[in-house]
C-alpha positions as CSV (number, residue, x, y, z in Angstrom):
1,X,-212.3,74.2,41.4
2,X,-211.1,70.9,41.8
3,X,-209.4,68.5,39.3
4,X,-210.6,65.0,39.4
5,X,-207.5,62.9,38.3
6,X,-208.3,59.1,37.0
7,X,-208.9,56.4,39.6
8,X,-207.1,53.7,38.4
9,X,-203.4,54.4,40.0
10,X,-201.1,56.7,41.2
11,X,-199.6,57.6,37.8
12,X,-198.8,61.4,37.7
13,X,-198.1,60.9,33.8
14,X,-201.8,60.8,32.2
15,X,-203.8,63.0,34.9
16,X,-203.5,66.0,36.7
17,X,-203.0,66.7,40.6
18,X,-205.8,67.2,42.7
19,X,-206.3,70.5,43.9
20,X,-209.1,71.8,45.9
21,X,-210.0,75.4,47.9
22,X,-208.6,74.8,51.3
23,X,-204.8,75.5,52.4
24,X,-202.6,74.2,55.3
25,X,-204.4,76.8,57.7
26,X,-207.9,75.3,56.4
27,X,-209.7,73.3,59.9
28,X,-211.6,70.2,59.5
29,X,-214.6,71.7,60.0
30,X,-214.3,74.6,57.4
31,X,-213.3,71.0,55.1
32,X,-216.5,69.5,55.9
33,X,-218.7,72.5,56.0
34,X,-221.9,71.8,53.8
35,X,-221.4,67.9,53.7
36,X,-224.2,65.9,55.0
37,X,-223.6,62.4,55.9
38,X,-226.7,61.8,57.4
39,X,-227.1,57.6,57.5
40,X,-222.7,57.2,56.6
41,X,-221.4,54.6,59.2
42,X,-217.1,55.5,59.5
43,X,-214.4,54.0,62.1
44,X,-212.0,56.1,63.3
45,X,-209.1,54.2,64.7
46,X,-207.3,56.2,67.5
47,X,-210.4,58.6,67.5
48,X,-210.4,59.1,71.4
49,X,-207.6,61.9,71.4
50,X,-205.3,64.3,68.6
51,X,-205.8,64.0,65.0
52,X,-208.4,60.9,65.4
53,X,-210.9,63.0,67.9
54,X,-210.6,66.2,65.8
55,X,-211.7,63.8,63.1
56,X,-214.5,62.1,64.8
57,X,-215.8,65.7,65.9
58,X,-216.2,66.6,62.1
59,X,-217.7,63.5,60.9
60,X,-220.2,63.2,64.0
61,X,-221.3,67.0,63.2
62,X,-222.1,66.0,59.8
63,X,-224.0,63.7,60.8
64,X,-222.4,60.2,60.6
65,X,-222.4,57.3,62.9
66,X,-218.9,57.0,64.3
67,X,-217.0,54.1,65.9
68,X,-214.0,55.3,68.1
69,X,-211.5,52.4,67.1
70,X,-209.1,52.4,70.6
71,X,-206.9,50.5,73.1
72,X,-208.9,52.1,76.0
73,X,-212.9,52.7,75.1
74,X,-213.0,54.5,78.5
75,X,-210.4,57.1,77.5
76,X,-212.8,57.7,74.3
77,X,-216.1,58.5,76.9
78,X,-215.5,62.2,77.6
79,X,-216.1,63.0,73.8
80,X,-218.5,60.5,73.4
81,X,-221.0,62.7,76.0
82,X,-219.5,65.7,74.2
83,X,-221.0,64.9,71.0
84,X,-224.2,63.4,72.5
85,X,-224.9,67.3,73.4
86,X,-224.1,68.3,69.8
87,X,-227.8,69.1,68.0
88,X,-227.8,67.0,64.4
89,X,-224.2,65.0,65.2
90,X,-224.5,61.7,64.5
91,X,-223.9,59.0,67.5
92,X,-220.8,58.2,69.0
93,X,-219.5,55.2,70.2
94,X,-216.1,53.6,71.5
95,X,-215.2,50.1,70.8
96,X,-211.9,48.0,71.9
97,X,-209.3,48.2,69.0
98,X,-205.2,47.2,69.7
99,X,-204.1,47.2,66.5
100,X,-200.8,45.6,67.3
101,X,-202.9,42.3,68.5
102,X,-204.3,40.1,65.2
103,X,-206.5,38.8,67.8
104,X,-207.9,42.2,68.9
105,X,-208.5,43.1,65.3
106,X,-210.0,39.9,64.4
107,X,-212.7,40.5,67.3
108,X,-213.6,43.9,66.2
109,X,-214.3,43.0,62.7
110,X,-216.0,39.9,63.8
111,X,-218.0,41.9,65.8
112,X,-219.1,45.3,62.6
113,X,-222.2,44.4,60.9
114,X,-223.2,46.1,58.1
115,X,-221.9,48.3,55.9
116,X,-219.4,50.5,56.6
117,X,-218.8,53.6,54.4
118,X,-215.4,55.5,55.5
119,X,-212.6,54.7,57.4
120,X,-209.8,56.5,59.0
121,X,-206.8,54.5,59.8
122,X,-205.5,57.2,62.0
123,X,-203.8,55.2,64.7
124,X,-199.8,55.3,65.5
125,X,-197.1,55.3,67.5
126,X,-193.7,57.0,66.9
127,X,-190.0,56.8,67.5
128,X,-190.3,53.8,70.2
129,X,-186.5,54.5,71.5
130,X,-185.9,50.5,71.7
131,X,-186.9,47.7,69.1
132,X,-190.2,46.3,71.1
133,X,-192.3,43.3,69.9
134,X,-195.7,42.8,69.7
135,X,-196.9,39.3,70.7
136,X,-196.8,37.8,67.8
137,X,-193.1,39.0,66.8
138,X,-194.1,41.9,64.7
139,X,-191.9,44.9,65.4
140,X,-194.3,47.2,67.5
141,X,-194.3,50.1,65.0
142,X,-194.6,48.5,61.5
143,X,-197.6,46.1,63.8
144,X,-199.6,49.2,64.9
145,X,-199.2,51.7,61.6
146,X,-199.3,49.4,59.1
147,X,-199.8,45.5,59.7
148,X,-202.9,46.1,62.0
149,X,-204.4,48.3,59.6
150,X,-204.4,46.5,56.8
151,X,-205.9,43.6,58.6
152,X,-208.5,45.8,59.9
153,X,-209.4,46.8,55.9
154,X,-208.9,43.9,54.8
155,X,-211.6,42.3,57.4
156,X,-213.7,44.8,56.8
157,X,-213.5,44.6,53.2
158,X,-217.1,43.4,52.2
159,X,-218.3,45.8,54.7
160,X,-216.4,48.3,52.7
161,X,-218.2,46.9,49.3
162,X,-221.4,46.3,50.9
163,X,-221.0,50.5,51.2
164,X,-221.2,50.8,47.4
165,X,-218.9,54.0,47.8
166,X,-216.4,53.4,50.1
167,X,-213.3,55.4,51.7
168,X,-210.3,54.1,53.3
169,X,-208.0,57.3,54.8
170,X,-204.7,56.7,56.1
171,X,-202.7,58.6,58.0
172,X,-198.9,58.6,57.3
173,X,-196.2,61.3,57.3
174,X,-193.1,63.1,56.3
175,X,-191.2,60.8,57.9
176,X,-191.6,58.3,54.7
177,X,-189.5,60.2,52.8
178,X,-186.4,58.5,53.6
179,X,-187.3,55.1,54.2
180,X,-188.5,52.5,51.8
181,X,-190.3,49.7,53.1
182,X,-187.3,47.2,54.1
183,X,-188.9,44.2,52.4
184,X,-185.4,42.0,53.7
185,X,-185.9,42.6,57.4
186,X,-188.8,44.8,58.3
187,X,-189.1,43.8,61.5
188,X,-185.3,44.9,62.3
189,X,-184.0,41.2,63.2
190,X,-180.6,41.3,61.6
191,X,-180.3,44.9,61.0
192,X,-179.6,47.3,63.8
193,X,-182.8,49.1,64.6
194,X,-183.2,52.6,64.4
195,X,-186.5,54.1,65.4
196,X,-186.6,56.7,63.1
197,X,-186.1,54.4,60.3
198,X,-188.7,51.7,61.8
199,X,-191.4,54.4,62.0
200,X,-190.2,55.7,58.1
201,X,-190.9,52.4,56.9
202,X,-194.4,52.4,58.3
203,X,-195.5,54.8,56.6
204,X,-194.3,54.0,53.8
205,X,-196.4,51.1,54.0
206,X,-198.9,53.2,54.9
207,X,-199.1,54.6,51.5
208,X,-198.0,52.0,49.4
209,X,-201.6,50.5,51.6
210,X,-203.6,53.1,50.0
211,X,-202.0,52.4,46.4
212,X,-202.5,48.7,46.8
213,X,-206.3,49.1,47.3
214,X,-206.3,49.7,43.8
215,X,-207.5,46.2,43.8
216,X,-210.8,46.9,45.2
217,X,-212.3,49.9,43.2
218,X,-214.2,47.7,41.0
219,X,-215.9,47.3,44.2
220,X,-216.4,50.9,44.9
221,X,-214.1,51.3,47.7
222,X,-211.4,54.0,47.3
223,X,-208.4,54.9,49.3
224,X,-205.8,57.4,49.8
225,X,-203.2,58.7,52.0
226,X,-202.1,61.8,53.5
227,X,-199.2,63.6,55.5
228,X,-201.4,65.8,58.3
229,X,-198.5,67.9,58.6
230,X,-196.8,69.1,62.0
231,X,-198.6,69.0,65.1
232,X,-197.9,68.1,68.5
233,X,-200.4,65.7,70.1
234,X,-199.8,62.3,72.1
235,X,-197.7,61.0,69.0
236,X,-194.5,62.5,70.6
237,X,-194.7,60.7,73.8
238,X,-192.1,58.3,73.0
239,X,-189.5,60.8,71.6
240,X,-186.9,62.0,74.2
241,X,-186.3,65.2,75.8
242,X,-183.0,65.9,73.9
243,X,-184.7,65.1,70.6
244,X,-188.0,67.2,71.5
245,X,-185.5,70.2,72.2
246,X,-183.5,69.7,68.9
247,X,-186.8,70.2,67.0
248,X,-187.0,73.3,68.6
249,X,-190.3,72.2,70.2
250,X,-189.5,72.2,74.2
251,X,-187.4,75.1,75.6
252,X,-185.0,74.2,78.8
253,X,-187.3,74.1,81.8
254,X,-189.2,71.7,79.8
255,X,-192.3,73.3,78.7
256,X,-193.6,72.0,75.2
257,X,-194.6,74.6,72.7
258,X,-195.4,74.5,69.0
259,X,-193.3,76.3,66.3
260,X,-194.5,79.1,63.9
261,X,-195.4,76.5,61.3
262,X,-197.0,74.0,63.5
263,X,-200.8,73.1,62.8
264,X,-203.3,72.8,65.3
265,X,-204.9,69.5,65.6
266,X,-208.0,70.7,64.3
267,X,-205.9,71.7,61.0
268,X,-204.0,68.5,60.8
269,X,-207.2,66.6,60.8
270,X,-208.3,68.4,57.8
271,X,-206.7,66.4,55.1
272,X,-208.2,63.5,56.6
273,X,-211.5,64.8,56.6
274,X,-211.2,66.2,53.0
275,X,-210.3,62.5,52.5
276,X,-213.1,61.0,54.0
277,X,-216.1,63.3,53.0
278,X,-215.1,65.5,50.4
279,X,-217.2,65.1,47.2
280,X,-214.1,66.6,45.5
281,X,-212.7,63.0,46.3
282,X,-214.9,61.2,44.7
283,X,-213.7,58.2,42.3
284,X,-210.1,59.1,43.7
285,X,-207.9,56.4,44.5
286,X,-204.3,55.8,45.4
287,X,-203.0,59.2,46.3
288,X,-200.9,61.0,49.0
289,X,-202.0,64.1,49.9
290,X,-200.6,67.0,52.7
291,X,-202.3,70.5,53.6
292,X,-205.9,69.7,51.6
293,X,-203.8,69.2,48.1
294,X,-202.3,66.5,46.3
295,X,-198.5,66.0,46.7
296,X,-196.3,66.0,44.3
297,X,-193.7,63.2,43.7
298,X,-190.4,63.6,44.8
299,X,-186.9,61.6,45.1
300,X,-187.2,60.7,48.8
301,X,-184.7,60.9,51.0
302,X,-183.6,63.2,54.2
303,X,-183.3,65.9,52.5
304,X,-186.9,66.1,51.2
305,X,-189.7,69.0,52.9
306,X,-192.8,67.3,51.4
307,X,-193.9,65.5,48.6
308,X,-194.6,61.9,48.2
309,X,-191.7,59.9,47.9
310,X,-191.4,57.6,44.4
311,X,-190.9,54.5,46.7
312,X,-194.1,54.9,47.9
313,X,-196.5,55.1,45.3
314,X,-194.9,52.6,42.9
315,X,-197.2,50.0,42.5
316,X,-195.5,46.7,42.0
317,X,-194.0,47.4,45.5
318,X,-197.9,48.2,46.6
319,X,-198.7,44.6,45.1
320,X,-195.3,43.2,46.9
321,X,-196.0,44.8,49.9
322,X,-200.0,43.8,50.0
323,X,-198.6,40.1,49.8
324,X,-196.8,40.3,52.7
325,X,-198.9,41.8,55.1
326,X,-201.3,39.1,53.7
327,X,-199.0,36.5,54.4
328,X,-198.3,38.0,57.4
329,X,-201.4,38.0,58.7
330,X,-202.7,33.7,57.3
331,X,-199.7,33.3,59.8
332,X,-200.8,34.8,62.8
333,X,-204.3,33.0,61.6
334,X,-203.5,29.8,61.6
């Protein structure tokens, strides 16, 4: 039985935390199993490979109409004719997305008409090992995670309404724990960057996104974050040798292989689809979840296993923080 908390903000004082059925071992599809979303239009953003395409699979199986959101449509094709094979899956499609590149986002929501009822903000890079630009002058991770996304809602925002029931899901991680969106010098210009710390912040922002959406659920549109939990997919292709092997991850001849607690990527795709297509969701707005549950707030810092961290769900730095990205992005605009 779940427990439908209030959808007004993340305040853990007047409502209970969301629980539902499933468990960290739960797979997107056993999530999805019995939803029909027959005539539901969703984006996926970074849906051609890991987390995204485990995503896209279960949403196209239940029958929605999927965009693949990605750098490289081609790279998106193979699942594309995989799913065209699939009896009752909804069709599949690849558009151009670099999230890092206002003008590449302003084209693809330019280019969506209609309504669009769910979207997964999935997309990320991690750990790049020197402080790297995009065009503009955004620093490369904070652009892709964060600032591309939420131009990408925010231009498909009467889209979104046009829905009438709306879901933004995105996709953060543990890694927030320990680092609060720098609101001084996010883009690591005086500071000495740290790439562990520029990906942190990211997803902070990532959920402080989902708590700033608040805005918008007079309009129907909900949103919530979640931590998909351990998994090794194409994320890690920045992150060093040395580092892979001091996660315990790659043994010494180089071989790559998933601890005991790792998920596979069709279980850290769950949340996300719990997120997307749940009816247990329904009405829920500005939360973090991790392993199909709601987190619980913690301190945040290193030290922390899970949880949401306090910085990240308070929600005047979610209004702060929704002023600069919007600022941010006029910028680039004009």
């Amino acid at each position: 039985m779940a427990t439908n908390p209030r959808a007004d903000g993340p305040s853990r004082d007047d409502s209970p935390a969301l629980t539902t059925p499933f468990s960290a071992q739960s797979t997107a599809r056993e999530v999805i199993d019995g939803v029909n979303l027959s005539g539901r239009r969703a984006v996926v953003t970074g849906g051609a490979s890991g987390l995204g395409a485990e995503t896209v699979r279960a949403l196209a199986t239940a029958g929605a109409q999927v965009t693949i959101a990605t750098r490289r449509p081609g790279s998106a094709e193979p699942l594309v004719e995989e799913l065209a094979a699939v009896d009752g899956a909804g069709p599949v499609h690849a558009e151009p997305l670099d999230l890092s590149d206002p003008t590449s986002v302003d084209a693809f929501v330019r280019g969506w008409h209609g309504r669009l009822d769910i979207l997964v903000a999935n997309a990320g890079i991690m750990a790049l090992p020197t402080r790297t630009l995009a065009p503009n002058g955004w620093e490369m991770q904070l652009a892709t995670n964060y600032l591309g996304h939420f131009a990408l809602a925010s231009g498909l925002h009467e889209a979104l309404r046009e829905a009438g029931s709306a879901r933004i899901v995105v996709v953060s991680s543990g890694a927030h724990l320990g680092d609060p969106f720098d609101f001084v010098d996010p883009h690591f210009e005086d500071r000495p960057y740290d790439p562990w710390a520029a990906y942190g912040q990211s997803k902070s922002a990532d959920v402080l996104l989902a708590v700033g959406a608040r805005r918008w659920a007079a309009d129907g549109i909900t949103a919530n974050a979640l931590n998909p939990g351990y998994i090794l997919t194409g994320l890690q292709r920045h992150v060093d040798d040395d580092t892979m092997r001091a996660f315990g991850v790659m043994d010494d001849e180089g071989r790559v292989r998933p601890l005991s607690y790792y998920k596979t990527p069709e279980q850290g795709a769950a949340t996300s689809v719990l997120l997307a297509a749940s009816p247990l969701l329904e009405g829920v707005t500005g939360r973090y979840f991790e392993d199909n549950q709601e987190a619980p707030t913690v301190r945040g810092d290193q030290s922390e296993t899970g949880g949401v961290a306090a910085h990240a769900i308070d929600p005047d730095s979610a209004d702060r923080l929704w002023d600069y990205g919007t600022a941010a992005i006029r910028a680039t605009t004009t």
